[in-house]
Jmol script that loads the backbone (N, CA, C; Angstrom):
load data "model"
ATOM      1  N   UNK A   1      -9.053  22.319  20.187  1.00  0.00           N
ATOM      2  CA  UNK A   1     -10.489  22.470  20.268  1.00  0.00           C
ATOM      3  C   UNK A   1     -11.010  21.590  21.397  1.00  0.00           C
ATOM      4  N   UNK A   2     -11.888  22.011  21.893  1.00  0.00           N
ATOM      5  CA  UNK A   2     -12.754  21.735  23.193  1.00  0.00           C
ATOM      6  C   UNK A   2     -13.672  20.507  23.077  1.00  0.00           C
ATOM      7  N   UNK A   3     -13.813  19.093  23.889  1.00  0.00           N
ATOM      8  CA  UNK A   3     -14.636  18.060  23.155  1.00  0.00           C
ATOM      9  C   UNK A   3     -15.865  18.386  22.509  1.00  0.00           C
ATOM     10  N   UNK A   4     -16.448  19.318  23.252  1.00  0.00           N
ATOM     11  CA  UNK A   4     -17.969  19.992  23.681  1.00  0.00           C
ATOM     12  C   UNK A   4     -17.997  20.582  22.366  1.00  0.00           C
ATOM     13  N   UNK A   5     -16.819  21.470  21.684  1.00  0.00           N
ATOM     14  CA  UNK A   5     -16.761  22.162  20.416  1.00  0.00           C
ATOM     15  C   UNK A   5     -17.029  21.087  19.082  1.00  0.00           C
ATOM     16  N   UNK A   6     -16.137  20.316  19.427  1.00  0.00           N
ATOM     17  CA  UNK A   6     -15.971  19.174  18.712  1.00  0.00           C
ATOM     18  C   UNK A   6     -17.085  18.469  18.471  1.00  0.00           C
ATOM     19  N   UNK A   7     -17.976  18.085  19.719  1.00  0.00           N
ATOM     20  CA  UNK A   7     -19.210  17.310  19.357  1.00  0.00           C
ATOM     21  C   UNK A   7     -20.178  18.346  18.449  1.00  0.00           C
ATOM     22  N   UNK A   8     -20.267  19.812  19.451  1.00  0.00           N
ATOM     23  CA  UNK A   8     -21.406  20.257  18.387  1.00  0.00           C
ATOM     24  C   UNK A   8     -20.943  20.103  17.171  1.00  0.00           C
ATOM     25  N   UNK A   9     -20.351  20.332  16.570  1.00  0.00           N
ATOM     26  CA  UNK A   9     -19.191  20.556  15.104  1.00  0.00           C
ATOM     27  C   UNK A   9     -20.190  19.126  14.529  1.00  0.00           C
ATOM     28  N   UNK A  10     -19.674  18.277  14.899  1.00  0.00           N
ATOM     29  CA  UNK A  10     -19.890  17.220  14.755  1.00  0.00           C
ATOM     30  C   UNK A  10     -21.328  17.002  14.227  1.00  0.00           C
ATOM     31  N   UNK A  11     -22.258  17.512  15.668  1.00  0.00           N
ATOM     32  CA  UNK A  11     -23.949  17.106  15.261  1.00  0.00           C
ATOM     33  C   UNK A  11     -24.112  17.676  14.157  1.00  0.00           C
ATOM     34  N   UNK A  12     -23.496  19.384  14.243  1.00  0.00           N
ATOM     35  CA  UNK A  12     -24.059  19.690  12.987  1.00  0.00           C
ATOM     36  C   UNK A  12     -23.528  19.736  11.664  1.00  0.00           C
ATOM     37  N   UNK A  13     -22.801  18.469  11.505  1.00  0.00           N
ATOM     38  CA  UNK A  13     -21.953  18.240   9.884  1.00  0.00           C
ATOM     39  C   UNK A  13     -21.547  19.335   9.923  1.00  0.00           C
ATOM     40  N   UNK A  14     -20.606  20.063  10.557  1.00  0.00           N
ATOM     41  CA  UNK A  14     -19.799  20.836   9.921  1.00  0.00           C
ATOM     42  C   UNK A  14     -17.755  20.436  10.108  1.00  0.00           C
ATOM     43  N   UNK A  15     -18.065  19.212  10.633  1.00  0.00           N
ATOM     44  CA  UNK A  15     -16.490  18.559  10.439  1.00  0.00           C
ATOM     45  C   UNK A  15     -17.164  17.334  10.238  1.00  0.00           C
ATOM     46  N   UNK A  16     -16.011  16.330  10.632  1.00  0.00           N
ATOM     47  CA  UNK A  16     -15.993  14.900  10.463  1.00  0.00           C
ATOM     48  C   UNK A  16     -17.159  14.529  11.097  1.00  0.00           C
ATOM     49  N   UNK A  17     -17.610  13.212  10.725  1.00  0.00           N
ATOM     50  CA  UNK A  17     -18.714  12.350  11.308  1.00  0.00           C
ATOM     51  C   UNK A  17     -17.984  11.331  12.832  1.00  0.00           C
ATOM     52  N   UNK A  18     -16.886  11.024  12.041  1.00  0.00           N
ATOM     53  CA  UNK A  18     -15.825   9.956  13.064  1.00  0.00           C
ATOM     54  C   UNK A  18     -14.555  10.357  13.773  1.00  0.00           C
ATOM     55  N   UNK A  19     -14.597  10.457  14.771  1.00  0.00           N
ATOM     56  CA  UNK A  19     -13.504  10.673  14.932  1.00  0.00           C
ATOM     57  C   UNK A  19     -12.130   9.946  14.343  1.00  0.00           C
ATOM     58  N   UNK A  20     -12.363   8.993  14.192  1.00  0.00           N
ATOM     59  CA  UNK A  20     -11.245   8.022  13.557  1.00  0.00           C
ATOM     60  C   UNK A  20     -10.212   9.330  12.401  1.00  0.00           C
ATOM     61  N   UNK A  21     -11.491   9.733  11.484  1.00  0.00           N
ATOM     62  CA  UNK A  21     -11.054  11.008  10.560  1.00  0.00           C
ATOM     63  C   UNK A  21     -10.568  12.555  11.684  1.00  0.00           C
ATOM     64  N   UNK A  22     -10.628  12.322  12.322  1.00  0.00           N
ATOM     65  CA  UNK A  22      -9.912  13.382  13.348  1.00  0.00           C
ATOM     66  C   UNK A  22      -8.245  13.146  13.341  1.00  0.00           C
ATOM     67  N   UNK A  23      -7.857  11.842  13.003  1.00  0.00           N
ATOM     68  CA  UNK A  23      -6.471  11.756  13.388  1.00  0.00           C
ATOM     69  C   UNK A  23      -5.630  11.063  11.874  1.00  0.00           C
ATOM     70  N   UNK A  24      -4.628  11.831  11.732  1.00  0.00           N
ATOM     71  CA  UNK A  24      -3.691  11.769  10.670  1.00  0.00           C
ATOM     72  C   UNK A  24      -2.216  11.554  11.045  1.00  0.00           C
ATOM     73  N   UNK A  25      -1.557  10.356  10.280  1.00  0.00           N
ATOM     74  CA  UNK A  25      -0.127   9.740  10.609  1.00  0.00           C
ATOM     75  C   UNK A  25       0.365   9.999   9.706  1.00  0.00           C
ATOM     76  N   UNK A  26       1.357  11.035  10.212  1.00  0.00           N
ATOM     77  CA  UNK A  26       2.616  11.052   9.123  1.00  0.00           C
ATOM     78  C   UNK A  26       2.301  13.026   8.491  1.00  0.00           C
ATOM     79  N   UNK A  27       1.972  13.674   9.188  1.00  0.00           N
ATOM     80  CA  UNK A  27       1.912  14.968   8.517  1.00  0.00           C
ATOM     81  C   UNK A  27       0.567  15.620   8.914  1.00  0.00           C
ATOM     82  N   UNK A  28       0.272  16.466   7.799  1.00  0.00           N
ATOM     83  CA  UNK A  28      -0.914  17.534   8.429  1.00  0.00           C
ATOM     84  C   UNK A  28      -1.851  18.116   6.834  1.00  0.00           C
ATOM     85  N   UNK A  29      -1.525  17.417   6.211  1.00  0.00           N
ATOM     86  CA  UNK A  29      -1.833  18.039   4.774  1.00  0.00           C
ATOM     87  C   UNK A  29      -3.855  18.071   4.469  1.00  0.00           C
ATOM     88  N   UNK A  30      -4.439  16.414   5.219  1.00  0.00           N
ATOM     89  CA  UNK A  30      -5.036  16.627   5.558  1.00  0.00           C
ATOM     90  C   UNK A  30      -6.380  17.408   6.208  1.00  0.00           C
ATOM     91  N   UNK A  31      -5.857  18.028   7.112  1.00  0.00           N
ATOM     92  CA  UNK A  31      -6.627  18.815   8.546  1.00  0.00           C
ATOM     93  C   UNK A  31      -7.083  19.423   8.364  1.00  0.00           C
ATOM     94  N   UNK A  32      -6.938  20.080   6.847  1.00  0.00           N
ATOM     95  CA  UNK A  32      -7.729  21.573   6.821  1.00  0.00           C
ATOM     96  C   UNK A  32      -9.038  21.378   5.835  1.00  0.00           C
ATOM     97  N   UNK A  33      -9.263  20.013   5.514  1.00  0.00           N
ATOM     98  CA  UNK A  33     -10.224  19.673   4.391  1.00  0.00           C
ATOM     99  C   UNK A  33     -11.556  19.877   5.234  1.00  0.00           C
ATOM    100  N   UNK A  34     -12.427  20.032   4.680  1.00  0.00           N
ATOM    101  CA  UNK A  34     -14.038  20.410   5.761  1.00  0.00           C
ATOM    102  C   UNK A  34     -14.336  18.868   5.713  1.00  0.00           C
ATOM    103  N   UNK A  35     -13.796  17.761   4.597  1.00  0.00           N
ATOM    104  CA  UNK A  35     -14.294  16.260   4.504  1.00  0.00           C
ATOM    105  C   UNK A  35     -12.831  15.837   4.063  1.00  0.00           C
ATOM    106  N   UNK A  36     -12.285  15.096   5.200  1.00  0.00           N
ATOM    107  CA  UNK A  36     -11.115  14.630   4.994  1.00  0.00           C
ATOM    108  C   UNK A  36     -11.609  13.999   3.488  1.00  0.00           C
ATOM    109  N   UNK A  37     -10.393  13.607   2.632  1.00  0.00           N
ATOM    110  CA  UNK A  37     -10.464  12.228   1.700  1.00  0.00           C
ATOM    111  C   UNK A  37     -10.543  11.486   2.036  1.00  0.00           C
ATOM    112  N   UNK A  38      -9.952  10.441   2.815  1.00  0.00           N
ATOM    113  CA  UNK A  38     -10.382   9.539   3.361  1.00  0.00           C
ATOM    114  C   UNK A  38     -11.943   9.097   3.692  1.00  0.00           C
ATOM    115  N   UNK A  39     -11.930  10.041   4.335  1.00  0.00           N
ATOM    116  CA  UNK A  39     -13.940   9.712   4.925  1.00  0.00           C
ATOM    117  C   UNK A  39     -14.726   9.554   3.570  1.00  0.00           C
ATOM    118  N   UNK A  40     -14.455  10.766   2.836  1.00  0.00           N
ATOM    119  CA  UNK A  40     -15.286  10.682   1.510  1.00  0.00           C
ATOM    120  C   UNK A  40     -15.127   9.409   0.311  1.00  0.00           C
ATOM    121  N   UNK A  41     -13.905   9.307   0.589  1.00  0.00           N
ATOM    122  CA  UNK A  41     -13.557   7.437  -0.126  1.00  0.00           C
ATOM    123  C   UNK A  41     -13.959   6.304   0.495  1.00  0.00           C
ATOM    124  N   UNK A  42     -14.105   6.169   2.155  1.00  0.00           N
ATOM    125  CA  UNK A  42     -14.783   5.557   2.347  1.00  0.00           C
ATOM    126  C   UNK A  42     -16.093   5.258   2.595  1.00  0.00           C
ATOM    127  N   UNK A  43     -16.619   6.522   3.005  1.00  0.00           N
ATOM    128  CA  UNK A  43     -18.589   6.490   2.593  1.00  0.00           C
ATOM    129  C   UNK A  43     -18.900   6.226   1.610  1.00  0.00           C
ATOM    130  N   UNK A  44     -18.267   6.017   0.374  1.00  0.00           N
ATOM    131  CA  UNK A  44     -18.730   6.474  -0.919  1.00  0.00           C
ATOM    132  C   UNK A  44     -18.195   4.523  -1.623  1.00  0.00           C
ATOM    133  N   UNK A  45     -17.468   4.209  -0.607  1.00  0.00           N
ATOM    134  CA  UNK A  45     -16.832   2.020  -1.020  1.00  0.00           C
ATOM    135  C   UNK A  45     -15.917   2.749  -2.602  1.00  0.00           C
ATOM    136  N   UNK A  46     -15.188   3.586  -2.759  1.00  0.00           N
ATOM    137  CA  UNK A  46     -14.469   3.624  -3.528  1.00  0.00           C
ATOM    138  C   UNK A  46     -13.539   2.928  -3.584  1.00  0.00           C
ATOM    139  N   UNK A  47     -13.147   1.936  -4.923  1.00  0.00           N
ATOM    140  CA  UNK A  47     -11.854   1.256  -5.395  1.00  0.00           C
ATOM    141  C   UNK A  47     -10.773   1.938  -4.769  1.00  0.00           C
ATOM    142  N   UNK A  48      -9.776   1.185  -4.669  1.00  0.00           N
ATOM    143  CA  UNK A  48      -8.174   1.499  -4.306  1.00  0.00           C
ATOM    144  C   UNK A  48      -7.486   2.616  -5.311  1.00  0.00           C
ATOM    145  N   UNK A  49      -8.002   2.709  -6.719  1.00  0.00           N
ATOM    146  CA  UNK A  49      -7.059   3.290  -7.432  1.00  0.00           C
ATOM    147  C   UNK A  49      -8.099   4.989  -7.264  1.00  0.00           C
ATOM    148  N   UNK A  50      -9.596   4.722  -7.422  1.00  0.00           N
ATOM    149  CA  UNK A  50     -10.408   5.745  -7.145  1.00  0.00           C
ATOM    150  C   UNK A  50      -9.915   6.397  -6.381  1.00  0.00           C
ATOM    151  N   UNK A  51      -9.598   5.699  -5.244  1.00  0.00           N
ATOM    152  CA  UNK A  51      -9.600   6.768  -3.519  1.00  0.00           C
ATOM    153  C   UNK A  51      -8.356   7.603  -3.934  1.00  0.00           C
ATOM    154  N   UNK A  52      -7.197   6.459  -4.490  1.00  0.00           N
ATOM    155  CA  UNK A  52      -6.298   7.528  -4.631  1.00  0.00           C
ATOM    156  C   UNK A  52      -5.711   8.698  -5.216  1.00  0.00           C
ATOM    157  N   UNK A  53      -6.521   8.424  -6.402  1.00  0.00           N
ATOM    158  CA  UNK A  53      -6.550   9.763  -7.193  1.00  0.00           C
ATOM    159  C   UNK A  53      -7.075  10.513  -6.934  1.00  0.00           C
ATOM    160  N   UNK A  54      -8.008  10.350  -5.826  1.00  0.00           N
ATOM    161  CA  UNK A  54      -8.642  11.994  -5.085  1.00  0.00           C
ATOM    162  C   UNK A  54      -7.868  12.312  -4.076  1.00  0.00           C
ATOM    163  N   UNK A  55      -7.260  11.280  -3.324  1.00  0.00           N
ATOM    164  CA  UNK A  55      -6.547  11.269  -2.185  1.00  0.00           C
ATOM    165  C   UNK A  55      -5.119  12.431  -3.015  1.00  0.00           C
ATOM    166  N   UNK A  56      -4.498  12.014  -3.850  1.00  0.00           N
ATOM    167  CA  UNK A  56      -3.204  12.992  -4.689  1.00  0.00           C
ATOM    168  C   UNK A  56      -4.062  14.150  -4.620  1.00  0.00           C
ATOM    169  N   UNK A  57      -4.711  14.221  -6.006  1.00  0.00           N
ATOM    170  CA  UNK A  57      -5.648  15.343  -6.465  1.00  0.00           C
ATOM    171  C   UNK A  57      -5.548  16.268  -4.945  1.00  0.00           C
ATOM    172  N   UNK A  58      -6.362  15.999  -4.160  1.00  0.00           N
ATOM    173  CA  UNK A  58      -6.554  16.997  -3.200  1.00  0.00           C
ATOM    174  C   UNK A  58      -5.825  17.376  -2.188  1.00  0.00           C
ATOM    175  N   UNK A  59      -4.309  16.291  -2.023  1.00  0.00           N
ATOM    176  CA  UNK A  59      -3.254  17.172  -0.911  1.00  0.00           C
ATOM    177  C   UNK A  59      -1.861  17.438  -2.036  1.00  0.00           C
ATOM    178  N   UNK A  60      -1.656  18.041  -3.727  1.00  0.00           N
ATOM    179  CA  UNK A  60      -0.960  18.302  -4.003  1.00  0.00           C
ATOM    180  C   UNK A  60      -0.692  19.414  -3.933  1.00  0.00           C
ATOM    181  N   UNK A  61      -1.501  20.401  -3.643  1.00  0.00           N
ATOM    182  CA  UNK A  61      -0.965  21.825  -3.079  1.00  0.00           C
ATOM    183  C   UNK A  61      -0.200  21.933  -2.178  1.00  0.00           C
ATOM    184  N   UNK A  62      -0.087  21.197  -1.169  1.00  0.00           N
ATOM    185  CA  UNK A  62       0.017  20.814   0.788  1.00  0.00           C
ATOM    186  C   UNK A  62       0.656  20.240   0.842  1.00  0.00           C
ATOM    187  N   UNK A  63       1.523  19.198  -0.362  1.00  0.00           N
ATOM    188  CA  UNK A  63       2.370  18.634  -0.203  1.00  0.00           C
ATOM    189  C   UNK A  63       3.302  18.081  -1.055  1.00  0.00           C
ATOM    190  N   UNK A  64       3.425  17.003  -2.318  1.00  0.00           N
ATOM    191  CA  UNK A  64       4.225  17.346  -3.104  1.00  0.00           C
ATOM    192  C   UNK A  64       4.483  17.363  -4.712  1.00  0.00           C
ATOM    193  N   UNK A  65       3.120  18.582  -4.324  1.00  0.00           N
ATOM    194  CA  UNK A  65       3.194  19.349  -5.561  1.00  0.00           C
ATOM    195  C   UNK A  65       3.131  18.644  -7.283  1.00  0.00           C
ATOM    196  N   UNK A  66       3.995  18.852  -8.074  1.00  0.00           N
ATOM    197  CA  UNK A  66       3.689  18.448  -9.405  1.00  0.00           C
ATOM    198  C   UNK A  66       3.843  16.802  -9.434  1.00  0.00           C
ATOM    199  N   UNK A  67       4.738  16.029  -7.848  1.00  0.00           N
ATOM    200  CA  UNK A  67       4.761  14.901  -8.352  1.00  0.00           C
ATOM    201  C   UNK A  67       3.263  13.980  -7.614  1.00  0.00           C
ATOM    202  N   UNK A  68       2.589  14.680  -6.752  1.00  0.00           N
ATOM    203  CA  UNK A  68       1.311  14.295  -6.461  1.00  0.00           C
ATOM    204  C   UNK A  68       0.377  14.154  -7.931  1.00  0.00           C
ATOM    205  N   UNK A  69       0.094  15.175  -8.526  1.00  0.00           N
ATOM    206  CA  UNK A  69      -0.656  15.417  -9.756  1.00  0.00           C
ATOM    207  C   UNK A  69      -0.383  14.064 -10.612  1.00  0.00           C
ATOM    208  N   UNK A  70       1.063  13.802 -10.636  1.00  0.00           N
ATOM    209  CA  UNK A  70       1.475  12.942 -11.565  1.00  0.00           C
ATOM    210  C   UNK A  70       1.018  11.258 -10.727  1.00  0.00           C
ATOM    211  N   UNK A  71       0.945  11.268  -9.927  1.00  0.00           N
ATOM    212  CA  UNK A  71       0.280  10.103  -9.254  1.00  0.00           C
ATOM    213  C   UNK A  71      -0.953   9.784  -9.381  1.00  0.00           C
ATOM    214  N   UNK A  72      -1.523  10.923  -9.363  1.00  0.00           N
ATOM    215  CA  UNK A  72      -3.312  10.955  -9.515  1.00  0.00           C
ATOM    216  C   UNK A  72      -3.572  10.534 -11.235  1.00  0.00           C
ATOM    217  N   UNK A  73      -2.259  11.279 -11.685  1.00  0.00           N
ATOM    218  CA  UNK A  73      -2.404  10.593 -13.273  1.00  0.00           C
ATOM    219  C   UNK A  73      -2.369   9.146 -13.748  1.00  0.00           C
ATOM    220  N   UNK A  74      -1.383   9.102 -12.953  1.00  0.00           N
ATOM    221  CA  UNK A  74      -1.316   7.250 -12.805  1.00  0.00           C
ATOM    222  C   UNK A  74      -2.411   6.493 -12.019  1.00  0.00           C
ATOM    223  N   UNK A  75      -2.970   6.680 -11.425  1.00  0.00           N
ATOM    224  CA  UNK A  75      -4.121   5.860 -10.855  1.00  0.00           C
ATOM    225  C   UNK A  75      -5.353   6.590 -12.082  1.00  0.00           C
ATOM    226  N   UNK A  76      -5.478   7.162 -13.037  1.00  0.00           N
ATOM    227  CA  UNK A  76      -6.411   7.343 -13.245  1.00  0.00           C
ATOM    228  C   UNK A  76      -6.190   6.451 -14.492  1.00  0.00           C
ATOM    229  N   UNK A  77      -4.984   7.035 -15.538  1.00  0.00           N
ATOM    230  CA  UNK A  77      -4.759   5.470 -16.064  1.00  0.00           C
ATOM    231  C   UNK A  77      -4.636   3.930 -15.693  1.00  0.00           C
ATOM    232  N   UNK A  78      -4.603   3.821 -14.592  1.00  0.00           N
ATOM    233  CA  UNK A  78      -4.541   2.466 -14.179  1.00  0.00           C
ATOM    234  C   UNK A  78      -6.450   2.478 -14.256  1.00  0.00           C
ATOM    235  N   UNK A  79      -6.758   3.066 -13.743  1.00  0.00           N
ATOM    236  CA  UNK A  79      -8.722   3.055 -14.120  1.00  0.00           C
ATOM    237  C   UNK A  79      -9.355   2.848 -15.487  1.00  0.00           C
ATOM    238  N   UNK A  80      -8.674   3.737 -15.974  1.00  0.00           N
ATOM    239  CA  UNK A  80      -8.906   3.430 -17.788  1.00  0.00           C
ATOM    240  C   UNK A  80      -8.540   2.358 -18.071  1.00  0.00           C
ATOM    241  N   UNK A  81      -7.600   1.936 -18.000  1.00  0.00           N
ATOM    242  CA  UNK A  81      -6.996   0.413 -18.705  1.00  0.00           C
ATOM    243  C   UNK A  81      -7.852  -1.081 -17.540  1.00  0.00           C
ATOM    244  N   UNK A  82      -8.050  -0.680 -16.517  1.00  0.00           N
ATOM    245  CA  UNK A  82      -8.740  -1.432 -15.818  1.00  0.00           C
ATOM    246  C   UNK A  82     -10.358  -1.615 -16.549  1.00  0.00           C
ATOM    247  N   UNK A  83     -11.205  -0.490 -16.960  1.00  0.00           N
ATOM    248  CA  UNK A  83     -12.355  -0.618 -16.984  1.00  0.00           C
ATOM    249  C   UNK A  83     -12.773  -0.190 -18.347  1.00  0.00           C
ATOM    250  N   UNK A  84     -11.824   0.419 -18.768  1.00  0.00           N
ATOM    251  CA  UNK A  84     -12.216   1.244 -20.426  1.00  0.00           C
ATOM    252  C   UNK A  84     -11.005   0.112 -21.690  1.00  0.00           C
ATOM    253  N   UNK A  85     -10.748  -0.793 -21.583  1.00  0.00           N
ATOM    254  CA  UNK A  85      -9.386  -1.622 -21.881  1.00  0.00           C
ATOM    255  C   UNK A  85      -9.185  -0.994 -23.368  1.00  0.00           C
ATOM    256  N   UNK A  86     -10.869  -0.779 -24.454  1.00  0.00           N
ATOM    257  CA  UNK A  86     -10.719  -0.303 -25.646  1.00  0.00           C
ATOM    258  C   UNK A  86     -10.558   1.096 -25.922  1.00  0.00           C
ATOM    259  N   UNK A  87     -10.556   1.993 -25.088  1.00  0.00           N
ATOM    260  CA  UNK A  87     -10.123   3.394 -24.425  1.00  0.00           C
ATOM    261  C   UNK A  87      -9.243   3.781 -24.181  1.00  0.00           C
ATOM    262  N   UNK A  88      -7.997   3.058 -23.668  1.00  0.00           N
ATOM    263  CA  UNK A  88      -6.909   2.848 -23.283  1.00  0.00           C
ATOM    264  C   UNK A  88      -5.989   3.844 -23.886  1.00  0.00           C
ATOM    265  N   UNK A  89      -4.905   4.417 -23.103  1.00  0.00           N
ATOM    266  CA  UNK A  89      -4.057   5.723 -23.637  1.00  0.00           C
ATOM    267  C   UNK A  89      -2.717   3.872 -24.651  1.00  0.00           C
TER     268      UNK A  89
END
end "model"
wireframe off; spacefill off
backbone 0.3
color backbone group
């Protein structure tokens, strides 16, 4: 894509705000989100275990599959027992 494409894209929220979210290490699973995860975990000052259970949640199709899901499970129990302690599985 063309910078010129890129910026309009840009003005008009229809991709990333930053470029920073333009660039991904280590794969492509990413790229096709209209709001990377990342960006949305960090606009939003989400906890470490937060980000990552959306971060699984949303590239286990794209990448690996049932044991992503099972990660997002684990950070979400690690949330419960962090903040719900009498809730707790």
């Amino acid at each position: 894509m063309l910078y010129k494409e890129i910026t309009y894209l840009v003005k008009n929220k229809k991709l990333m705000t930053n470029k920073v979210f333009f660039e991904q290490v280590g794969g492509s699973h990413y790229k096709d989100f209209e709001i990377q995860p990342s960006e949305f975990i960090n606009k939003n000052n989400l906890l470490f275990a937060e980000g990552n259970a959306i971060k699984y949640i949303c590239r286990h199709s794209k990448k690996n599959k049932a044991e992503d899901i099972k990660k997002a499970i684990h950070y979400l129990e690690m949330i419960l027992h962090r903040d719900y302690p009498d809730d707790s599985i």
